[in-house]
C-alpha positions, 0 to 999 in steps of 0.5 A, a space after each residue: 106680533 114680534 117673534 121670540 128671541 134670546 138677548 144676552 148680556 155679561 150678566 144677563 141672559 133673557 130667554 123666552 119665557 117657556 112652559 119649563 120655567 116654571 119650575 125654577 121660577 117657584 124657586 126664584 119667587 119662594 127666597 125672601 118676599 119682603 121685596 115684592 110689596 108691590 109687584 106680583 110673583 108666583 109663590 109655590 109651583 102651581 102660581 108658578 104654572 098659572 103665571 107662565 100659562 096666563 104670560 104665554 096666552 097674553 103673548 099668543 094674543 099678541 099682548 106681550 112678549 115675557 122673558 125668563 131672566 138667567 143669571 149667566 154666572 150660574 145659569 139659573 133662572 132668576 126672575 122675569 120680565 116682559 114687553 107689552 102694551 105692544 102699539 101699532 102705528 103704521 097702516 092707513 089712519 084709523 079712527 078712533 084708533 084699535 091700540 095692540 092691533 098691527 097693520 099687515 101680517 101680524 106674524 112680521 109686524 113689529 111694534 112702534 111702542 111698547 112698554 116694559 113691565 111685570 119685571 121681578 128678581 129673586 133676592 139673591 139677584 137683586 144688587 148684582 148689575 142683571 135687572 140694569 143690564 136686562 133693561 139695557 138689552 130690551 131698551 137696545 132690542 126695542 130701538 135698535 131692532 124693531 125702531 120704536 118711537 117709544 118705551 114706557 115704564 110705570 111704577 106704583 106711587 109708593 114704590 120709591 125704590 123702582 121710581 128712583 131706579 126708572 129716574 137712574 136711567 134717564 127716563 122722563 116722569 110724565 106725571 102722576 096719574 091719581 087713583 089709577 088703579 087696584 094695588 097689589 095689596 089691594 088699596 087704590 094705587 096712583 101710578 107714576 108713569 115715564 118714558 124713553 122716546 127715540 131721540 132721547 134713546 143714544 143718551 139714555 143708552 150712554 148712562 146706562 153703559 157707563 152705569 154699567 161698564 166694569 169699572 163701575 160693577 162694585 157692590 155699592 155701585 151694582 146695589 143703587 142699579 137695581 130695578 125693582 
């Protein structure tokens, strides 16, 4: 499974998530809500425990790697993010294939796709360029470190705001997929899936740093950047 590492940006710095996160994360997640329609995120200090602990056993099993996301202005913390859907191709063919379960030691494997996902931010980070360079420095990590063919990116149907953002960076809709599963809000909810493959990755890379780069950063440009 890939290790822990810190990525850290101009704005942006993505920590292991961790145990004493929690904290400031019930902070981040108890600001305005009406934001949060179709993403999960802890409200009050025992969901906050609970979604650390249920984020740290997917990644002890292998299932994901999540993030605390902390603005570098100030050094707090501001929301979360995480790899998962972690995918192994590389060993003899098996068939039919076991998604999640690496080749080799698991200690050194790295993933050959991956989704991000499960990304959330206070209010008072939303607009300010951190969820775009968040996604900037994972896709970097993703294709530039462990070399994965492929990252996906899925959104609620409805969740116009996120499907426009996931289309701003250069990510291809692969569909739709009707009645996929139980929304948020608990109505059955399609999902609109994309993705980014290697090839298309220094393209991709292009938008983003350009979409970011300081002459860019004002606040009407930082408010269409946000990833919800």
């Amino acid at each position: 499974m890939p290790v822990s590492v810190v990525l850290t940006g101009r704005f942006t710095r993505l920590e292991p998530l961790a145990a004493h996160h929690a904290e400031a994360l019930a902070e981040a997640g108890a600001e305005d809500r009406t934001t949060y329609a179709f993403t999960p995120v802890p409200h009050g200090l025992e969901a906050a425990h609970e979604y650390v602990h249920r984020a740290l056993a997917d990644q002890a099993a292998g299932r994901s790697l999540p993030f605390a996301v902390v603005s570098t202005r100030d050094g707090r913390v501001v929301g979360s993010t995480r790899f998962l859907e972690l995918d192994y191709w590389q060993g003899p063919l098996v068939w039919p294939s076991v998604p999640g379960v690496p080749y080799g030691d698991p200690a050194t494997a790295v993933p050959d796709a991956a989704e991000i996902g499960n990304t959330w931010l206070a209010p008072r980070a939303q607009g300010t360029g951190i969820n775009t360079e968040a996604k900037l420095l994972m896709l970097t990590h993703a294709f530039e470190t462990w070399g994965v063919r492929r990252i996906s990116l899925r959104a609620d149907a409805r969740n116009t705001r996120s499907r426009v953002a996931i289309e701003r960076l250069g990510a291809t809709c692969e569909g739709v997929r009707r009645a996929h599963s139980r929304g948020l809000d608990g109505a059955v909810r399609s999902t609109a899936f994309y993705s980014i493959l290697d090839e298309e990755w220094p393209a991709v890379r292009a938008i983003i740093q350009l979409r970011s780069a300081p002459s860019a950063v004002s606040p009407a440009g930082l408010g269409r950047m946000i990833l919800a």
